[in-house]
N, C-alpha and C positions, 0 to 999 in steps of 0.2 A: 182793708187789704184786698188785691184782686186774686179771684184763685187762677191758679197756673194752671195752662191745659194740661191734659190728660195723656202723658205717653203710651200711648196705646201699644207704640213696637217693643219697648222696654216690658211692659207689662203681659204680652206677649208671649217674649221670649222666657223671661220670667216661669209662667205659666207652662210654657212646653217643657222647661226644665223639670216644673214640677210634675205633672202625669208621666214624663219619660222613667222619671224615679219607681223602683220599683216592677209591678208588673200588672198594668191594670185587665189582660187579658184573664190573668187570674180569677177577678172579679166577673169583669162583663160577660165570659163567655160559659160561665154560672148563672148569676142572677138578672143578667139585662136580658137575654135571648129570649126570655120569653113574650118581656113586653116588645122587642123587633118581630117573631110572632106573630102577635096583636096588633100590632100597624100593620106590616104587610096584606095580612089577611082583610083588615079594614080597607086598608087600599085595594086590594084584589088586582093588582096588576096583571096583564096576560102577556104572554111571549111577542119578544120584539118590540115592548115596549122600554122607553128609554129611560132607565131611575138615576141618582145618584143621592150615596149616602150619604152625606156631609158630617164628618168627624165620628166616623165611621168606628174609632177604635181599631179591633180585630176582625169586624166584617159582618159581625151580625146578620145585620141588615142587609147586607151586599148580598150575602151567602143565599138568606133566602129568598130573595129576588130571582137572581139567579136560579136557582133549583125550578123557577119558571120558564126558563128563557127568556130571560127580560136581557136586556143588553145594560150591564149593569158597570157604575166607575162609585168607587169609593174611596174618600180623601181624610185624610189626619196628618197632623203637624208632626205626631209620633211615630220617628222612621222606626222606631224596632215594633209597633204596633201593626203598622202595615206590612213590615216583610212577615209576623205572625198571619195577618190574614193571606198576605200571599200563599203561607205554605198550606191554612186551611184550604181556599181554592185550588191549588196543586193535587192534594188529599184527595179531591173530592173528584175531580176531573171536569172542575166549574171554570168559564171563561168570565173572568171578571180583573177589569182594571183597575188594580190599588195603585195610589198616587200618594206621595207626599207632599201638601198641598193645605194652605190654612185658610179656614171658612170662611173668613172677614175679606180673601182676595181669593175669590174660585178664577183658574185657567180658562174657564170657557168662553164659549161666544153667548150673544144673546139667545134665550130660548132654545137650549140646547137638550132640554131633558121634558119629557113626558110629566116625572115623576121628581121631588126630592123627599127625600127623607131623614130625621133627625131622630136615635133615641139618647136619650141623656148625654146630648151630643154641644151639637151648636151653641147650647144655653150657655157655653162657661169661657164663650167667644169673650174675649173684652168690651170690645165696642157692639152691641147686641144690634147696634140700627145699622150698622155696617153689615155685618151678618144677615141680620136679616133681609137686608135691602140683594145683596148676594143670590142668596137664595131665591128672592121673585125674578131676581136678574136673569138668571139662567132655566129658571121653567118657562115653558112657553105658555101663549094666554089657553086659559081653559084646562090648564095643567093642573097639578096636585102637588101641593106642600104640605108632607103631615109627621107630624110629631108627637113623641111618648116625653111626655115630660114634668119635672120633677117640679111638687106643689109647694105651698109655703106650710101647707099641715100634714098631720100624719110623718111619718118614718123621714123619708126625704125631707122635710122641712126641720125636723129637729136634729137628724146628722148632721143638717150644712149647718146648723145655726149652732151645734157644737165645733165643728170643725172652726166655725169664723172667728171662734172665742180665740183658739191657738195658733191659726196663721188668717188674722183679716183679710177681707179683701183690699186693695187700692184704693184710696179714698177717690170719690168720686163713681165708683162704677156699680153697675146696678146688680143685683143677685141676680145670678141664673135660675132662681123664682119665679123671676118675673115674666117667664115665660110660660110658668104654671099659673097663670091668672086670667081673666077673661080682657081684664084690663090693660095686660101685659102685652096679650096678642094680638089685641086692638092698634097698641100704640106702634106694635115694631110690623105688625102684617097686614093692619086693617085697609092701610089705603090701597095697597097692590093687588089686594083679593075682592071677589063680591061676594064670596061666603067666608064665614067661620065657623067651623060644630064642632063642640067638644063635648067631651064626655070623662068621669072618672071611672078608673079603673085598676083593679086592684090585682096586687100580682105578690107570689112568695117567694123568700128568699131559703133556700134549704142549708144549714148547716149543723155539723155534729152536734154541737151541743153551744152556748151563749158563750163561751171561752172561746170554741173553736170560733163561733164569727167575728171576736172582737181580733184572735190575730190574725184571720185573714186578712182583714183592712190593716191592721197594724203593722202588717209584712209586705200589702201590697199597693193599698192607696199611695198614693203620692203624699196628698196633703198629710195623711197621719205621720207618713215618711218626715218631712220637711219641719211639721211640729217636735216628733221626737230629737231629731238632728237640735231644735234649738231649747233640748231638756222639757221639753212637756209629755212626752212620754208614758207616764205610769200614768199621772193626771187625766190625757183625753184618755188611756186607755179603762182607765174605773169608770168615766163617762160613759163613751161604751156599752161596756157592759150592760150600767145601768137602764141607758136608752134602749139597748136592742130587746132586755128583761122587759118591759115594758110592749113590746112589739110582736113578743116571741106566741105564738097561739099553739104552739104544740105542747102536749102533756104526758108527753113519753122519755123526756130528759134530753131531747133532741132539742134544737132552734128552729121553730120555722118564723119566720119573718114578715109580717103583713105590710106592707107597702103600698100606696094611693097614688094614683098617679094620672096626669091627664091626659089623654089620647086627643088629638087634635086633625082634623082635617078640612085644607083651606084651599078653595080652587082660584086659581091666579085668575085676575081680571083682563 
């Protein structure tokens, strides 16, 4: 039997329904800012030069760019994500462009950006060689593509790989893993770039106590959302718990959260 291609618009849309669930600003603009941080910094962008963050969320990444003077555009499929960043930029009295705007098709012209950059962002594009093919598209040559992203081990590897138990992915499509591998970044970045360095890097997640982190995801993840909706609920949430126990390195009755993650940086060819 032949396998049927892959609708990547259905699977898409799909997708956008699911992170729009919820509130994932909740999360990210908690426990991901740090590792947006840690790229930036890595990056060391200087004023006027040109980023963009590609699936951006709430801004992360945008936000501290910007606090550069960088001339900064960041895009997500998630309209309520973006007008969140907007009003952070507003807040802040930062010039920066949020767009509603999906990774796999950026609005721009060729070589349009200095800089892009991805934290736990791009990776959960559908079609990841679309995406990434994007991404070299609009950096110009000698540019910078660099990413924070989530590994097959440690924390992030056994979240998604409980998360996949209660809502699969789409048969056919590749874990946003795959971009946490040397392997991975080879196959979707290697021909556009003449370097790749990466490095791991570890960053914590803070919360009240191992209850309190399991319902923040279970209030604000999407996918946990989408599982509970289809009665898995109690189920991934004892998971959970379990995995995060596991992770938690604080000994004061608090959660702190060790998480491994790879920091990537790739100069377009």
């Amino acid at each position: 039997m032949l396998d049927l291609p892959i609708d990547y618009r259905a699977i898409t849309a799909d997708q956008q329904k699911i992170w729009a669930t919820g509130d994932f600003n909740q999360i990210g603009v908690r426990q991901n800012v740090r590792m947006a941080e840690a790229l930036v910094q890595q990056v060391d962008p200087h004023a006027g030069t040109r980023v963009l963050d590609v699936a951006c969320g709430s801004g992360n990444a945008a936000l501290i760019a910007a606090r550069r003077y960088c001339d900064v555009t960041g895009i997500d499929y998630v309209p309520a994500l973006i007008e969140r960043a907007k009003m952070r930029a507003m807040a802040e009295g930062l010039e920066v462009s949020f767009r509603v705007e999906d990774a796999q098709n950026l609005p721009f012209v060729d070589a349009s950006f200095d800089v892009v950059l991805s934290v736990y962002g791009v990776h959960f594009a559908p079609d990841q060689a679309k995406a990434a093919h994007e991404m070299l598209r609009v950096c110009r040559p000698g540019g910078t593509i660099a990413l924070a992203s989530p590994m097959p081990t440690g924390w992030s590897g056994e979240f998604f790989a409980i998360l996949g138990t209660y809502v699969p992915r789409p048969s056919g499509l590749q874990s946003p893993l795959h971009w946490g591998t040397d392997a991975g970044l080879e196959d979707l970045l290697g021909s556009g770039t003449r370097s790749i360095s990466s490095e791991q890097r570890t960053t914590l997640q803070y919360f009240r106590s191992i209850e309190h982190a399991t319902e923040v995801f279970m209030t604000y993840f999407g996918s946990a959302l989408r599982a509970a909706e289809q009665g898995h609920g109690e189920n991934l949430r004892e998971d959970l718990k379990a995995m995060f126990s596991r992770y938690n390195v604080a000994s004061d009755g608090t959660a702190i959260l060790e998480n491994t993650y790879l920091l990537t940086v790739a100069t377009r060819a």
